[in-house]
N, C-alpha and C positions, 0 to 999 in steps of 0.2 A: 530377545523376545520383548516384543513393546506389551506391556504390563498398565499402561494409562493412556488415556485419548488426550489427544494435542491440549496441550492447555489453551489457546486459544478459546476452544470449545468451550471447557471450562467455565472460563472467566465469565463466558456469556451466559450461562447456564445455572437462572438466581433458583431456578425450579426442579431442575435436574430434566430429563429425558425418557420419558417409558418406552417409547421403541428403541431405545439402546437399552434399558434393561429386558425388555422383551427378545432383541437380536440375541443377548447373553444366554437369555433364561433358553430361546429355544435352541440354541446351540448344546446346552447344558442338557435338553430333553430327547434330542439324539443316545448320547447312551441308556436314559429310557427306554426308548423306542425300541434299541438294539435289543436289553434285556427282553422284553417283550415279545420279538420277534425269534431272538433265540430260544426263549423257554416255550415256544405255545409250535416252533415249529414240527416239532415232535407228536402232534399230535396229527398229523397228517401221515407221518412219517411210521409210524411204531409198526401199523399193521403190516407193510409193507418189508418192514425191517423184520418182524416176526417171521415171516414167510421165508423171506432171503437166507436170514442167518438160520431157520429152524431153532425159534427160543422156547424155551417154555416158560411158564409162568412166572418164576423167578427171574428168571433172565430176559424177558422181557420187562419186565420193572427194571432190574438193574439197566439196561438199557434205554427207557426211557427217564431214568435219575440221577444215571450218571453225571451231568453236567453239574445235577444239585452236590455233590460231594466238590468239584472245583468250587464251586461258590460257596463253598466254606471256607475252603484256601485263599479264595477270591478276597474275601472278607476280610480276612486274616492277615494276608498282604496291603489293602488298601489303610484300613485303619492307621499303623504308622507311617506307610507311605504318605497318607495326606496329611498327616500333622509333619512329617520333617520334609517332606518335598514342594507339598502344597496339594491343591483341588485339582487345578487344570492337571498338572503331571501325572497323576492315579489314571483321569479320564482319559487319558494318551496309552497311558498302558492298558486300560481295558479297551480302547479300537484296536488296537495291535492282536489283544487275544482273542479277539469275536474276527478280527479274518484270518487267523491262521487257523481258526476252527471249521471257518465257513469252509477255506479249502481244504481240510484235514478230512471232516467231514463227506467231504461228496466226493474220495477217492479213497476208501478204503477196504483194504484186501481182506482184513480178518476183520470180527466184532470188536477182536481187541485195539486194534488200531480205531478203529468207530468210537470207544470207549475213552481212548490217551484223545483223542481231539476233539469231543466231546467235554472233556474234564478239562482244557485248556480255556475251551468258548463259557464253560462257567467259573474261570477264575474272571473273565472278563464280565460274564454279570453277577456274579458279588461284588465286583469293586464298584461297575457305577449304578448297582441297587442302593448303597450306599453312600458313593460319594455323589453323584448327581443332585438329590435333594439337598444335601448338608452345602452345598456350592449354593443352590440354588434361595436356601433357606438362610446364609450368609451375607448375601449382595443384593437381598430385595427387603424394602420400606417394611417394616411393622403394616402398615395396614393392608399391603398387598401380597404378605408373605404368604399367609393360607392359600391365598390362588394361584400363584407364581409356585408353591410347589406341587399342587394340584394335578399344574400342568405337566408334570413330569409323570403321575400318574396315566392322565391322557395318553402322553407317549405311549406309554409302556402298552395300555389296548388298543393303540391306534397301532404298534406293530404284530401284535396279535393277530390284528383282523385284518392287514395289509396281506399278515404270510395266509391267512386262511384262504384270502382268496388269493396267492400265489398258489399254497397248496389243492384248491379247487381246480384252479386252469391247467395243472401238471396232470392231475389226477382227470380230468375231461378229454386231455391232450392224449392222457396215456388208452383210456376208453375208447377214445376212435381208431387209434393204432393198434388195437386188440393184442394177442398173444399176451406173453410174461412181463413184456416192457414195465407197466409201474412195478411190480415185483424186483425187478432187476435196477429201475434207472429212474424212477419216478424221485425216489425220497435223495438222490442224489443231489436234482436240482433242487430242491425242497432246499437244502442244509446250503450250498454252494452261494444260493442267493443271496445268503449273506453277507456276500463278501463285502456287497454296492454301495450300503448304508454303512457299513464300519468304514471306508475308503473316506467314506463326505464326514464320518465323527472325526477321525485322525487329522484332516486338511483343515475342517471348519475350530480345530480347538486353537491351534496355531492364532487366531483373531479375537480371541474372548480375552478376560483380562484375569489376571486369579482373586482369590476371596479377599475384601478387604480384611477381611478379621481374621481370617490368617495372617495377613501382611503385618496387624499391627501386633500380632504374638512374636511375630521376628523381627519388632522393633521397625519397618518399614510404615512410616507414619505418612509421609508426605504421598506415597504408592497408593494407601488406603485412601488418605482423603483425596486424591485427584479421583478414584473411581466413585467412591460415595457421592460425590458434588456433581458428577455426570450423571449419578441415577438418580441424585433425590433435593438435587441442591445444594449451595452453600451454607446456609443457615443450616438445614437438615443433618448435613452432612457433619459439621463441627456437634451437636449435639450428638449424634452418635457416636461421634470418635470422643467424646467425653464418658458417656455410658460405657463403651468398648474398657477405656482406662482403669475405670473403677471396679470395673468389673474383674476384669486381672488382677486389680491387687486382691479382692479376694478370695482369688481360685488358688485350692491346692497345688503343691507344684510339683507331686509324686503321683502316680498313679493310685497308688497305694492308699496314698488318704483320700481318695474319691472312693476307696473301696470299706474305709472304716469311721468314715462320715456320714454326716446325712444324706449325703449323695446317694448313697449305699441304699437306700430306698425305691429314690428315679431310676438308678440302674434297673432295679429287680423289678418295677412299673413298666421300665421298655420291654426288656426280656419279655416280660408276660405277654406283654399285647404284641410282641413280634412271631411270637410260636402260637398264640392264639389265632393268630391273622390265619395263621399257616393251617392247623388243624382240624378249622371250620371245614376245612374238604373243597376250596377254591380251585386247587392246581387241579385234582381229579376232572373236574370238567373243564379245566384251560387246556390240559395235556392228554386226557383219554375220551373227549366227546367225540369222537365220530365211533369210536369201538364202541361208549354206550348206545349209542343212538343207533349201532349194529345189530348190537346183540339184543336189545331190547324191544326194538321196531322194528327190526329185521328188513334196514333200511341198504339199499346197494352203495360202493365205495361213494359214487360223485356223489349223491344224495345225500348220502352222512356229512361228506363234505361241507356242503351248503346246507344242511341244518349247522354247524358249526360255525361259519357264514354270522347265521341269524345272532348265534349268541357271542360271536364278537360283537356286530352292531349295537347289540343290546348293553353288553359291556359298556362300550365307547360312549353312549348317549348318555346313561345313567352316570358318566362320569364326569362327564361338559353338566350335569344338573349340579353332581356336587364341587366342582370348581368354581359354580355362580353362587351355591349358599352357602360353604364351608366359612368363608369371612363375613356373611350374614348372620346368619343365625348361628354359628361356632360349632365345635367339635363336638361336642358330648350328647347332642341333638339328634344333631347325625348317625351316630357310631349307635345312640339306643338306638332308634329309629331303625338303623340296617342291620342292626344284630338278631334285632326281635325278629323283620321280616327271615332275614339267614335262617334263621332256628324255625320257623313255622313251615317255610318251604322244603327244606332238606324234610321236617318231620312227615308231612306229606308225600316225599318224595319217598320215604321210607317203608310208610305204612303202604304206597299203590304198589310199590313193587312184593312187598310181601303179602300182600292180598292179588297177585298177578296184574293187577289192573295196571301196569305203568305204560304201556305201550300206546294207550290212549294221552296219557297227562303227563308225559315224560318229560316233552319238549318246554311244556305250562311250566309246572315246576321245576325244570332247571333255569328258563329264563326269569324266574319270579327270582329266584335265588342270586342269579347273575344280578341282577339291577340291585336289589338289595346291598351286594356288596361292592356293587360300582358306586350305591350311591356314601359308602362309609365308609367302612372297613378297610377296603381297596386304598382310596387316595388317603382318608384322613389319618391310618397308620404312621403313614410315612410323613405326613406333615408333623405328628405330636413329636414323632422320633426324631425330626429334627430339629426340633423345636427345644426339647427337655434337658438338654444335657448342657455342662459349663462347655465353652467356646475352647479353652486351654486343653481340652480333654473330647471334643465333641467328637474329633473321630477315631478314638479308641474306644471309647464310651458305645460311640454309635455302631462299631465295628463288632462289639462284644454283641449287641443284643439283634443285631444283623445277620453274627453266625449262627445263633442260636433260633431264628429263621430260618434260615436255608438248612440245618439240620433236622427242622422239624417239616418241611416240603420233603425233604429226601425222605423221610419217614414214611411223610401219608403219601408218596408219588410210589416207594416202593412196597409198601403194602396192600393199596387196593387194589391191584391183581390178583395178590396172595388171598385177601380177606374176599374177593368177588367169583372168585373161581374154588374157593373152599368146599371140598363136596359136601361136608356139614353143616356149614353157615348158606351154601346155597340153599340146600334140601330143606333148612328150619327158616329163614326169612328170605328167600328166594331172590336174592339181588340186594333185599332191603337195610342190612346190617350196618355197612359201611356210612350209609345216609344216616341214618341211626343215632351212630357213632359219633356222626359230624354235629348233630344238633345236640346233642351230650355238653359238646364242647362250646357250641352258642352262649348257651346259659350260662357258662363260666365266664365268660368273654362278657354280657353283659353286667355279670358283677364287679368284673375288673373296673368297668369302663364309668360304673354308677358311683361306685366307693373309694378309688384310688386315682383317677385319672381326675386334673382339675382341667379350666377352661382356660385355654390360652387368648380365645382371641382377639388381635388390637393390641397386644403387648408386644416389647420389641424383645428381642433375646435376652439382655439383660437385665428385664424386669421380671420375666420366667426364672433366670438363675437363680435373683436376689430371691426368689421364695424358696429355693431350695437350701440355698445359703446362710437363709436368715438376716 
């Protein structure tokens, strides 16, 4: 595997190259894409799946969360996979397990089989929720890091809103051919589609080169600096393989004393804002907006559909704003700014439906709340998480407060069925609870992000660690 571009190139190259870090970065945002398009497909898919398998409320949640329980595993596996394998190699095994899912998926005889290939397609997006950025946030310049991993953000609603409208034209297709067909064959292609985009991640990683700062953890010096000097110059490049150096001499060399050091801090900072991201009640409207927009609006299948449409678009836009100001104006700007919006909208969204009025201002306040979080929450999570942690450790570090993510999505993905169909909590806040619940969790999340989270932006990895360091 060729690991460096020709030296040739190289030599001539006193500046380095941004569309070869660009070609990298968007290879890297393929398993992006992939997560995004695996997790959000489900949400075209459930009602469909409800009817088929005859679920009930539990079981339909576990059916639309399953995947989140592999992306624990997912997690769990990738973390020492990318420290003793490398970056590229994790991202090779999660395209391997988003197509054996895509066609596991859209050929199964029981739920339980739906469930085992399902739980497959989310060991593959835990691996590259996590490794993609951390690749990404490795091989790109200090000053263009906030947006280069931004872009993987991007990815991730730009597969959202691709499957929605895959799931739109299945479900229009299936409407013109009347009878049971979406009930029976609809959510098949829905999942199968997958297969197209994991096919181009698995062929296109083979051409990308692996992290230099992996490379110089296993002592691969000359590997590192041939890739740095093609992204960012000679000169550039020798200065950060200097910072990289010093910086390993003073990383812990156990896991263990990342766990009873000062470190032991930024860990418990990631954690927070990784299950905070999660319990503001995001996934509820990435994974079950067309059933709200059903049961609320008493909107027909295509139509929910393409309301769901709107609020990928909405997603996607608000996310290209914040990959233009996250290295502008920096993190903490942001993250108030969309937290504060997050928590006003869901409270909104709360108090209409428990006052009956949400069928009117449904769609208002979920899109208020979707931009909100596309413009912070969403990308700049995953940039501080890649950001925080030492290089020696980053993806074990990063794998721990990743799992503790995806366990807290599987939560709120298998609970707001439970808590929304409650004939108690229906009958006392009539839908409203759950929204409630999520902007509870806002206000937490902005205190996190006021008193414990500092401002990275413009620094290189390095100079992030040495504050943790000391």
């Amino acid at each position: 595997m060729q690991t460096q571009a020709p030296k040739s190139k190289i030599v001539s190259s006193d500046h380095g190259s941004l569309s070869y870090l660009i070609r990298i970065v968007l290879v890297a945002t393929l398993g992006g894409l992939l997560f995004g398009y695996d997790t959000a497909v489900i949400a075209g898919a459930i009602g469909f799946l409800q009817t088929h398998f005859e679920l009930n409320a539990a079981m339909k949640g576990w059916a639309a969360s399953s995947a989140l329980a592999g992306c624990v595993l997912g997690v769990l596996c990738a973390g020492p996979l990318s420290d003793r394998f490398g970056r590229r190699k994790t991202l090779i095994f999660a395209a391997v397990m988003f197509f054996v899912s895509a066609i596991g998926t859209a050929v199964p005889r029981t739920l339980t089989e739906f469930v085992v290939f399902r739980f497959l397609g989310g060991m593959g997006v835990g691996a590259a929720s996590m490794t993609s950025p951390m690749y990404i946030a490795e091989i790109s310049p200090a000053r263009l890091r906030g947006r280069m991993v931004s872009i993987n953000q991007f990815a991730i609603v730009s597969g959202m809103l691709v499957v929605y409208f895959v799931n739109y034209f299945i479900v229009a297709y299936g409407e013109g051919i009347g009878g049971n067909w979406n009930d029976s064959q609809a959510w098949r292609w829905m999942f199968g589609s997958e297969a197209i985009p994991a096919v181009a991640l698995f062929v296109l990683l083979f051409f990308v080169p692996e992290s230099p700062r992996w490379l110089m953890e296993k002592g691969r010096e000359e590997q590192a600096r041939s890739i740095l000097t093609q992204v960012d110059g000679s000169d550039n490049a020798e200065k950060e393989l200097g910072e990289i150096r010093r910086t390993v001499a003073l990383e812990p060399t156990r896991l263990s004393e990342l766990l009873t050091s000062r470190l032991r801090t930024v860990l418990m900072i990631g954690i927070a804002l990784a299950v905070l991201q999660q319990v503001t009640g995001i996934n509820v409207f990435l994974y079950y907006a067309p059933e709200i927009f059903k049961s609320v609006a008493g909107a027909k299948a295509d139509i929910a559909m393409l309301q769901t449409v709107v609020v990928g678009a909405v997603n996607l836009g608000f996310t290209v704003v914040a990959i233009w100001l996250v290295d502008k104006v920096g993190r903490k700007p942001l993250m108030i700014v969309g937290t504060t919006g997050m928590g006003i909208s869901l409270l909104a969204l709360g108090c209409a439906a428990w006052l009956d009025q949400l069928s009117a201002w449904a769609l208002i306040f979920i899109l208020a709340y979707i931009a909100s979080f596309a413009l912070s929450v969403g990308p700049v999570t995953w940039v501080i998480l890649s950001e925080i942690f030492p290089t020696k450790f980053r993806g074990r570090a990063l794998s721990i407060a990743t799992v503790w993510l995806w366990v807290a999505n599987f939560g709120v993905s298998q609970t707001f069925p439970m808590m929304d169909e409650n004939p108690w909590l229906v009958e006392t806040f009539n839908h409203g609870f759950p929204f409630l619940l999520y902007a509870a969790f806002c206000v937490l999340l902005l205190g996190i992000v006021l008193f414990a989270i500092p401002e990275t932006k413009g620094q290189t990895l390095e100079q992030i660690e040495k504050r943790w360091l000391g």
